[in-house]
C-alpha positions as a printed NumPy array, in Angstrom:
array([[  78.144,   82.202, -224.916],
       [  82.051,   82.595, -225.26 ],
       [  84.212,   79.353, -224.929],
       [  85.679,   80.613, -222.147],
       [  82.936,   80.658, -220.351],
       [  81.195,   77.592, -220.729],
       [  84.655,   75.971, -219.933],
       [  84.895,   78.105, -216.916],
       [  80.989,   76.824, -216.409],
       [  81.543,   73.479, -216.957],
       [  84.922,   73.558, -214.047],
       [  82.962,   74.802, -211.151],
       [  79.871,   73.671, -210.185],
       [  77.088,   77.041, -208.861],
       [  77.922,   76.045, -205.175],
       [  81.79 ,   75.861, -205.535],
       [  81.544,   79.231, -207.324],
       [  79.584,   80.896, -205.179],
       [  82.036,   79.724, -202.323],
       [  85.014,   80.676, -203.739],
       [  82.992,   84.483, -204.632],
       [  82.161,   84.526, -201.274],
       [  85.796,   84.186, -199.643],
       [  87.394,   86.677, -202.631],
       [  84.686,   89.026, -200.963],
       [  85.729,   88.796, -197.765],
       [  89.259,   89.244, -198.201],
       [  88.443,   92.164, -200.137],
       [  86.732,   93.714, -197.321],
       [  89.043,   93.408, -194.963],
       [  91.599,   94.765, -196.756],
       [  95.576,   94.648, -195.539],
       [  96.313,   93.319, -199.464],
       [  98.565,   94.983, -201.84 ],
       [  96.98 ,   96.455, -204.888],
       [  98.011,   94.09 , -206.897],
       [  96.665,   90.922, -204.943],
       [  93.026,   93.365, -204.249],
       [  92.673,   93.826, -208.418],
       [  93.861,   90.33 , -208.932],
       [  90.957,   89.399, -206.248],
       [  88.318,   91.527, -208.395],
       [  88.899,   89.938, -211.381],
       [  88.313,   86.16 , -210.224],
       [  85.609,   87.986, -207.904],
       [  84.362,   88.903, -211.65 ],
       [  85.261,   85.502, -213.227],
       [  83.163,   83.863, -210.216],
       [  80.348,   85.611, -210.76 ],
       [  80.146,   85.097, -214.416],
       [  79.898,   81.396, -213.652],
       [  77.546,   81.86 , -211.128],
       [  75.124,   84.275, -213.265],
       [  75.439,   81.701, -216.25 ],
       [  74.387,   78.584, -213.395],
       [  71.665,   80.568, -212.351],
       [  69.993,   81.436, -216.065],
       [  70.63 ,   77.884, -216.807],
       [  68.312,   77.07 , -214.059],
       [  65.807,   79.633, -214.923],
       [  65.627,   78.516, -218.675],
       [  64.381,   75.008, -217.072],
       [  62.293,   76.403, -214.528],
       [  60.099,   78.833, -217.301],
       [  60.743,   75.608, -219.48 ],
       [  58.882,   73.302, -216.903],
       [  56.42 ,   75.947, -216.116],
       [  55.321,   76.268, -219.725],
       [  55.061,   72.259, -220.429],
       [  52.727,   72.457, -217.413],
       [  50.716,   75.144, -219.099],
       [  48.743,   73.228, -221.707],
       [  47.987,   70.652, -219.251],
       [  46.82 ,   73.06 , -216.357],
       [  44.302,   74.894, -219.101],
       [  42.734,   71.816, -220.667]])
């Protein structure tokens, strides 16, 4: 992982992310900005969902983590 992710990780939290991603895609859709304020929207839009990708594998890696100390236990 880059350092500028896991800084960006560590600054907002999945659910403040995924807010903010969710209010750069609506003002995307309904257009009425310059093209300069739309690409500047894409790229936190990308930014945003970095964070939120990298939150969501994080949470993965502990849920197959869990899962698999369960394993043993659920075969003996």
């Amino acid at each position: 992982m880059d350092t500028g992710m896991a800084e960006a990780g560590t600054a907002l939290g999945y659910e403040q992310a995924r807010d903010e991603l969710i209010e750069v895609v609506r003002k995307l859709e309904a257009g009425g900005t310059s093209l300069e304020d739309s690409l500047a929207l894409w790229e936190r839009g990308e930014e945003l969902a970095k964070v939120c990708r990298h939150w969501l594998e994080g949470a993965r890696a502990r849920l197959d983590s869990a899962l698999a100390a369960r394993q043993p236990a659920e075969e003996e």
